[in-house]
C-alpha positions as protocol buffer text, in pm:
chain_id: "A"
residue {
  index: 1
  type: UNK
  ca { x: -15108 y: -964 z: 13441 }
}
residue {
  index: 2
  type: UNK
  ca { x: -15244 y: -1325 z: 13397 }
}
residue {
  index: 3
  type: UNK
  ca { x: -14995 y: -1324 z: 13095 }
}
residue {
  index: 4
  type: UNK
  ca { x: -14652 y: -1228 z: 13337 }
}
residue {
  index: 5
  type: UNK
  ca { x: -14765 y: -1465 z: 13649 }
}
residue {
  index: 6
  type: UNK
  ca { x: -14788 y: -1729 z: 13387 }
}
residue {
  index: 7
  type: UNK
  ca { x: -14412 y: -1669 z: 13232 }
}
residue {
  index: 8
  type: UNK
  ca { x: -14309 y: -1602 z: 13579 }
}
residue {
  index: 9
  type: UNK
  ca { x: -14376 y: -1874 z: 13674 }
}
residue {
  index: 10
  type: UNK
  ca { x: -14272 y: -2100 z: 13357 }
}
residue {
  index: 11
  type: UNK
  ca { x: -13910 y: -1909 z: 13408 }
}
residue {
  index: 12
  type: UNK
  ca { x: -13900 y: -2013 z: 13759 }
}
residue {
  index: 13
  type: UNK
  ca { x: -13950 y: -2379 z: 13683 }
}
residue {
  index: 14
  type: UNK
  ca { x: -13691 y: -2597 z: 13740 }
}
residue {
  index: 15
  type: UNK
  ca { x: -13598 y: -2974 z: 13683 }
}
residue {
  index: 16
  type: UNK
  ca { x: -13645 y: -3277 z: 13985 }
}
residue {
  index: 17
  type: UNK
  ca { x: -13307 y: -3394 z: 13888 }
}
residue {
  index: 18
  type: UNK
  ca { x: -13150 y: -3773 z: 13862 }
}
residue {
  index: 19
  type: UNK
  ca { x: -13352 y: -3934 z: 14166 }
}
residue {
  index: 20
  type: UNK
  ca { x: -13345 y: -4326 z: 14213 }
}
residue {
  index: 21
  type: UNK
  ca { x: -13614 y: -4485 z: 14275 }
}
residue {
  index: 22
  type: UNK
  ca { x: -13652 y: -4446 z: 14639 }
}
residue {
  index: 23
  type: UNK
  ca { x: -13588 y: -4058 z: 14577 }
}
residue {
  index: 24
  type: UNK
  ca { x: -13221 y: -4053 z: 14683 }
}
residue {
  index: 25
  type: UNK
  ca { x: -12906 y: -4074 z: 14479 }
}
residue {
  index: 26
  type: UNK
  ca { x: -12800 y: -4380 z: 14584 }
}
residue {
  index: 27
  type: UNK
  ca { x: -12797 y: -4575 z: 14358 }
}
residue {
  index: 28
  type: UNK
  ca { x: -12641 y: -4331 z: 14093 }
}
residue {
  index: 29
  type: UNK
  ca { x: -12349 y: -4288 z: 14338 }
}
residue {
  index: 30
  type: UNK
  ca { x: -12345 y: -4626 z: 14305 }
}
residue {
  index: 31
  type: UNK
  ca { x: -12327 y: -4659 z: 13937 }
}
residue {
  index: 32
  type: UNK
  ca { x: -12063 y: -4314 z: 13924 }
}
residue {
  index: 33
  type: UNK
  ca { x: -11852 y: -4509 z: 14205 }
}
residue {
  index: 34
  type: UNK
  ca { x: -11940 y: -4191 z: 14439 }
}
residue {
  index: 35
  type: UNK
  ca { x: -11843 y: -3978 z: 14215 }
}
residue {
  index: 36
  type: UNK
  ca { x: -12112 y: -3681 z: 14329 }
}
residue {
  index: 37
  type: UNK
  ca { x: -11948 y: -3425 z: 14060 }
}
residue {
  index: 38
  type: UNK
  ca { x: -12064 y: -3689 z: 13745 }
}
residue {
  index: 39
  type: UNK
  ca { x: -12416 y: -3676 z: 13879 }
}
residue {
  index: 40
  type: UNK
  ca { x: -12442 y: -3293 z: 13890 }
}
residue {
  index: 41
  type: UNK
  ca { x: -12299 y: -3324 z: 13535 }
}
residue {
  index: 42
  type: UNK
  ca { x: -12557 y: -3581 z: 13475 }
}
residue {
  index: 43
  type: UNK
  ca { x: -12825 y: -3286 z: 13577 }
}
residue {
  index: 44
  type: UNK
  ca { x: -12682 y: -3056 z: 13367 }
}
residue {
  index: 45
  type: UNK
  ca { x: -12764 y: -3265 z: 13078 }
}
residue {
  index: 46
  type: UNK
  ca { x: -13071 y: -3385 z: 13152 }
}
residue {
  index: 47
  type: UNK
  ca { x: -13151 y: -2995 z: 13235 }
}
residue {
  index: 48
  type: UNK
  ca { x: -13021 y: -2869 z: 12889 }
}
residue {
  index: 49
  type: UNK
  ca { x: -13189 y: -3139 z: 12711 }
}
residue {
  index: 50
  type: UNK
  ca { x: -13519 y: -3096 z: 12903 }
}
residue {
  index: 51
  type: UNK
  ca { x: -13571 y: -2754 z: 12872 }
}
residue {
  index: 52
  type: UNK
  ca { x: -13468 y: -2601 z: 13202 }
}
residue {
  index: 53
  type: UNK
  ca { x: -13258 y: -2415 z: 13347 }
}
residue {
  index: 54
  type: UNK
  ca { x: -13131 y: -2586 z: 13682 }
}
residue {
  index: 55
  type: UNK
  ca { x: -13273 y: -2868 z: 13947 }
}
residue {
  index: 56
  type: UNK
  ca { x: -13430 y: -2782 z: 14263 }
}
residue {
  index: 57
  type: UNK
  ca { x: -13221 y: -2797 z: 14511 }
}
residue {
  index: 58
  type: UNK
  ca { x: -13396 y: -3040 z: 14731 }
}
residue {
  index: 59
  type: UNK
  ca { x: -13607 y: -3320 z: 14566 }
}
residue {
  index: 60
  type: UNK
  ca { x: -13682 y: -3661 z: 14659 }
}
residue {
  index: 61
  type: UNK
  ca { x: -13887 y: -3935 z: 14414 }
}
residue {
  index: 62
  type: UNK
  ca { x: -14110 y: -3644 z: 14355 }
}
residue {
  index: 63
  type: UNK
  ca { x: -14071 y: -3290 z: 14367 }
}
residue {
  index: 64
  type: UNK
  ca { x: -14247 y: -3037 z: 14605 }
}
residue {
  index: 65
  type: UNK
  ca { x: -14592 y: -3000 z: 14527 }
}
residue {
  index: 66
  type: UNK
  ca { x: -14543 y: -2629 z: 14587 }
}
residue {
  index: 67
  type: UNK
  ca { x: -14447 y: -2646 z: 14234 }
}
residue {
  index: 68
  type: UNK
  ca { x: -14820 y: -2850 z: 14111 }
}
residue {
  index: 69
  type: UNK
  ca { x: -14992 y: -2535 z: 14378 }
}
residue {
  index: 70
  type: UNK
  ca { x: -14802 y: -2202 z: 14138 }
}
residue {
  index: 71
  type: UNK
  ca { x: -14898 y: -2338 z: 13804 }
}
residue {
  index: 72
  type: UNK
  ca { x: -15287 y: -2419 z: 13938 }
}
residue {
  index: 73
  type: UNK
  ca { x: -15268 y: -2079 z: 14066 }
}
residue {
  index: 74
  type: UNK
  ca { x: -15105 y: -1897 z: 13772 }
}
residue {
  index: 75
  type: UNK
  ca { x: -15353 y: -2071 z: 13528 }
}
residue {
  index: 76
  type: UNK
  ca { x: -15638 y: -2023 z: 13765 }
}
residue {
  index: 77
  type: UNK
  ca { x: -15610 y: -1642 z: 13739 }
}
residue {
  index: 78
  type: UNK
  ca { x: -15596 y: -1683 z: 13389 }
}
residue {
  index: 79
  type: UNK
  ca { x: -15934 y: -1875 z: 13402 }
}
residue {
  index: 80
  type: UNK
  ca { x: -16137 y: -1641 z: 13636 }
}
residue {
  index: 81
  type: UNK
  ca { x: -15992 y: -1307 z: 13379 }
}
residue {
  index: 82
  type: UNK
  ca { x: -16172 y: -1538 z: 13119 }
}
residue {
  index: 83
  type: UNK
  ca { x: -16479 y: -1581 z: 13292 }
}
residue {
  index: 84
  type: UNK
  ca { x: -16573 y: -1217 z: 13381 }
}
residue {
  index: 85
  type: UNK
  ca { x: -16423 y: -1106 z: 13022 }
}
residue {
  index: 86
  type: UNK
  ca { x: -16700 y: -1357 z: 12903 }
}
residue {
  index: 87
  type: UNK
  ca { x: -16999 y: -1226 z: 13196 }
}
residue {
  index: 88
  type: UNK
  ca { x: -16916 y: -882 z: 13120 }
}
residue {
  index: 89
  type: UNK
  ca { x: -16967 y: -948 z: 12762 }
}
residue {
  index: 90
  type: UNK
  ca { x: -17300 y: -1160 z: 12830 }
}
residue {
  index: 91
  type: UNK
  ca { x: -17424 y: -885 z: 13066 }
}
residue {
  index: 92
  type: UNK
  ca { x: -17330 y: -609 z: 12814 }
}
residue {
  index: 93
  type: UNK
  ca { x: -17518 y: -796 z: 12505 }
}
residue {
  index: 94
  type: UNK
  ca { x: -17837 y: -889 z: 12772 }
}
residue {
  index: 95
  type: UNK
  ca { x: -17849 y: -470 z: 12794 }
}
residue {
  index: 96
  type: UNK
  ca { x: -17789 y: -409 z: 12426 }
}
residue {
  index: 97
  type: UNK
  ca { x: -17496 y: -206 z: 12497 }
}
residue {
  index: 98
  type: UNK
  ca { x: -17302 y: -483 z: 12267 }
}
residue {
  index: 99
  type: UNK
  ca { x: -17431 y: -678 z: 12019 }
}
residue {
  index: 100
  type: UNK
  ca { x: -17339 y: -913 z: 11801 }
}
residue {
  index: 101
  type: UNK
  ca { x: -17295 y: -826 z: 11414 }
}
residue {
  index: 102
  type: UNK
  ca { x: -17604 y: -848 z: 11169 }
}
residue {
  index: 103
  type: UNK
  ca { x: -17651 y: -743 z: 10847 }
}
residue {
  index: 104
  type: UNK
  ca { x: -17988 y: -590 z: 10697 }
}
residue {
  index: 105
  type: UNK
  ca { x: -17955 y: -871 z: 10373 }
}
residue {
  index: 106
  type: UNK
  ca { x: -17826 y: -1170 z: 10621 }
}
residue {
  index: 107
  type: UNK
  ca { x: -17946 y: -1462 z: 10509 }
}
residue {
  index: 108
  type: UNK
  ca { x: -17934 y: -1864 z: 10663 }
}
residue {
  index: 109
  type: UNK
  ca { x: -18019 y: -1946 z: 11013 }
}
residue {
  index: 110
  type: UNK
  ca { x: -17852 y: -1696 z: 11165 }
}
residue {
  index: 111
  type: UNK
  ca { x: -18081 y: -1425 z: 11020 }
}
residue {
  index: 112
  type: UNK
  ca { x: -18370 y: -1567 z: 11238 }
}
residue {
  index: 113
  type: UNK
  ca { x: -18475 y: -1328 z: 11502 }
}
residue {
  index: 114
  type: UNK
  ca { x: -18480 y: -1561 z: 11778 }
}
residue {
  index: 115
  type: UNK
  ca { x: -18116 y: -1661 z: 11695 }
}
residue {
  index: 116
  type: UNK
  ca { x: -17976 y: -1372 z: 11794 }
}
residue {
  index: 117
  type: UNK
  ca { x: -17796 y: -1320 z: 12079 }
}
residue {
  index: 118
  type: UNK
  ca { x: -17893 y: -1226 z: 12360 }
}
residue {
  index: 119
  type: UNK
  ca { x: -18261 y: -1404 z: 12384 }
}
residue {
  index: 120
  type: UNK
  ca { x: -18505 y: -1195 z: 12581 }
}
């Protein structure tokens, strides 16, 4: 599940788009003589060449932090899967219901008793 938000939410992503520096497109109407249909071709590029597939619609010098709040929360999920994968697996060992591999002729430091996992 962690896996599908995550590409979900990659595939949604899209592009801020040509914004000057005060967040409008000013001053690249401006520059295109206001000629709005060369900056939406100027988007497309800078879409194609960046990797994604449109602009949002609405964006000013940055883009809506709605955007920074699904990827926390996509990779968050992934995070907190991780950490009970890894408790469960702790509290499994601590009850000897999983264990980690050891051989009867093991030799180095790993052989020592009291560096096997789990401690009691």
């Amino acid at each position: 599940m962690d896996l599908e938000d995550i590409e979900y939410v990659r595939a949604g992503l899209k592009f801020r788009g040509a914004q000057g520096t005060t967040g409008t497109q000013a001053s690249f109407m401006e520059i295109f003589h206001n000629d709005a249909s060369k900056i939406d071709r100027l988007n497309e590029i800078l879409c194609e060449k960046a990797g994604f597939p449109g602009c949002y619609e609405i964006s000013t010098q940055t883009y809506t932090r709605k955007v920074d709040l699904r990827i926390a929360n996509a990779l968050s999920s992934l995070g907190a899967s991780a950490v009970r994968v890894a408790t469960d697996i702790r509290h499994l060992a601590h009850d000897k219901v999983l264990e980690e591999p050891f051989e009867a002729d093991q030799i180095g430091s790993s052989a020592m008793a009291y560096k096997r996992n789990p401690m009691r």
